[in-house]
Structures are given as structure tokens and as C-alpha cells.
C-alpha positions as CSV (number, residue, x, y, z in Angstrom):
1,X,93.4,-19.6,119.0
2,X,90.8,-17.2,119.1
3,X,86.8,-18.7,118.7
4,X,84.9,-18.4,115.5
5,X,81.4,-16.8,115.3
6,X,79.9,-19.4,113.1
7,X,75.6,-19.0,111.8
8,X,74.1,-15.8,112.7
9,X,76.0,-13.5,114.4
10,X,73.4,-10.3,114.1
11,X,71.6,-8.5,117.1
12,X,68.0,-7.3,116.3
13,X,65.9,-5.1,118.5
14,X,63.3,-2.9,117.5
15,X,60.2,-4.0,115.7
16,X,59.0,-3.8,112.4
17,X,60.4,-1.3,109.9
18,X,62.0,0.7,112.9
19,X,63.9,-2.6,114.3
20,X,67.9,-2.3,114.3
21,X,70.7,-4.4,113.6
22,X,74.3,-4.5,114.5
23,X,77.0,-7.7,113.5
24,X,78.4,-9.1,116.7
25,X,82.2,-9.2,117.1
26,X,82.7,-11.5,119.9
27,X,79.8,-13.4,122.4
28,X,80.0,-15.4,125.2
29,X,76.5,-17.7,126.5
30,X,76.6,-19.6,129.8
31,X,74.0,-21.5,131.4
32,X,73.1,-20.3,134.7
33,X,70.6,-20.2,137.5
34,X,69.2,-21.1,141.1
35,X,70.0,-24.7,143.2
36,X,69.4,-25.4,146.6
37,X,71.8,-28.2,147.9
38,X,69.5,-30.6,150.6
39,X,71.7,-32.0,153.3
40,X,71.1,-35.2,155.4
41,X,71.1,-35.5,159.3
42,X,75.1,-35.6,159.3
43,X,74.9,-32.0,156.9
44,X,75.9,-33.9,153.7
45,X,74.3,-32.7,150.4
46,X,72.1,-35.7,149.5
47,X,70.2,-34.2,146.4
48,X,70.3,-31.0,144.3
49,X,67.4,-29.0,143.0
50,X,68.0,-26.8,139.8
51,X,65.4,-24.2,139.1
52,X,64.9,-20.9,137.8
53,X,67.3,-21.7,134.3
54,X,68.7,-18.6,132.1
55,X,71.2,-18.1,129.4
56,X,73.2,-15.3,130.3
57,X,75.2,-13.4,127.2
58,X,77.9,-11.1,127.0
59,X,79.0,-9.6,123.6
60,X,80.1,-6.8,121.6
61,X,78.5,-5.4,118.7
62,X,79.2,-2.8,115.7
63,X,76.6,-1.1,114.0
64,X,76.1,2.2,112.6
65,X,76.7,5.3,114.9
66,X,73.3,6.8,113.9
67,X,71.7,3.8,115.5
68,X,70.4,4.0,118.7
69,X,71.8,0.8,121.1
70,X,68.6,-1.0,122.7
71,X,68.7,0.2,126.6
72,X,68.1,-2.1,130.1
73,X,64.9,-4.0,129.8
74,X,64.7,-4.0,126.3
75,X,64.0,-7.5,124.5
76,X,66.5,-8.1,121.8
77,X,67.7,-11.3,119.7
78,X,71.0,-12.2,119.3
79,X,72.2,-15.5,117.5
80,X,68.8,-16.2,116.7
81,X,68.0,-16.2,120.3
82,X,64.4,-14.3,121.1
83,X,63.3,-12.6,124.1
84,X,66.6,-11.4,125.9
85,X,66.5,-8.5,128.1
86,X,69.4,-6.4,128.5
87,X,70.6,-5.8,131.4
88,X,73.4,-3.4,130.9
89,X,74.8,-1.4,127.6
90,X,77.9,0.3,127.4
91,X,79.4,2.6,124.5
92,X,82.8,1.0,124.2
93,X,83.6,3.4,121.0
94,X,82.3,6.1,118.4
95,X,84.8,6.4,115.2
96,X,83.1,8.3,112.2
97,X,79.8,6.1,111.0
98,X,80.7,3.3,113.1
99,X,80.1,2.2,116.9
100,X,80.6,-0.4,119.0
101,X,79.0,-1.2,122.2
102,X,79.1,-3.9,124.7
103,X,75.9,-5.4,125.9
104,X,75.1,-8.1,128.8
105,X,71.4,-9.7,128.5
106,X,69.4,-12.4,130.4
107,X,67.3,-15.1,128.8
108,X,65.1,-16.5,131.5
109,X,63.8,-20.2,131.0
110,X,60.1,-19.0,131.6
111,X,60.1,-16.1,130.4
């Protein structure tokens, strides 16, 4: 069975009256980051340090082909979350008014 998009499933970039918006047709969000794994005397890992969190999101999106996609670096918000940056955009099709691109973007912790 195929996942439901369920709440806000817009992605806004852009500020103001110039921001853009495009509906999101599929998403995935997972939880990443840095550990360093501290070993004892016999090299066993005795403790785990997490640091340096980020959500990291991959979706597609179609929106209107006279919009111009955000590009890498740009902050955008998708699902209601602020202050991603993309990382990487790519056209995955142009069909009369209509386009659909494919975007991956980081949200760092403390950022």
C-alpha cells in the first residue's frame, strides 16, 4: 500500500510576494547525523556519542512550469518544516503548464 501525504504537503521558497509554491507528490524524512563509537582496552564499543543531528528529505514536487525551482543552498519549507537547504534539484518533467522536479534538502539541528 502506497503512503498517504497527510497535513501540509506544500513546498515554499521565495520570500514575500515573490515566494513560490509547489504541492508535493511523494516525500521521504530520515533522521541522520555524526557518532563516534568509544571502544574499551579489549576494542569493544562501550558508549556512543550522537552529534551533529539533521533531517534529511527527499521528495518530488509539481508546480507550475513558469515557476522557477529554488536551486542548491537555497532555504526552503516543506511540511511546515523551515530552514532546509537544498542540496540538489533535478527537472524530472516539463508537460504544458505543469512541472515536476525532484529535490533533496538538509535540515541541520543548529542551523
Amino acid at each position: 500500500m502506497a503512503e498517504v501525504i497527510k497535513g501540509n504537503n506544500t513546498i515554499i521558497w521565495g520570500s514575500g510576494d515573490g515566494a513560490s509554491v509547489g504541492k508535493v507528490q511523494s516525500a521521504t524524512k530520515k533522521l541522520g547525523g555524526d557518532k563516534v563509537e568509544l571502544l574499551d582496552e579489549n576494542g569493544e564499543v562501550f558508549s556512543v556519542i550522537y552529534f551533529n543531528d539533521k533531517n534529511e528529505c527527499e521528495f518530488e514536487a509539481i508546480m507550475l512550469s513558469s515557476v522557477t525551482p529554488p536551486v542548491r543552498g537555497d532555504s526552503i519549507t516543506i511540511g511546515g518544516l523551515a530552514g532546509c537547504l537544498v542540496d540538489d534539484v533535478e527537472l524530472k518533467w516539463v508537460n504544458n503548464n505543469a512541472q515536476m522536479i525532484s529535490i533533496r534538502a538538509t535540515k541541520y539541528a543548529n542551523f
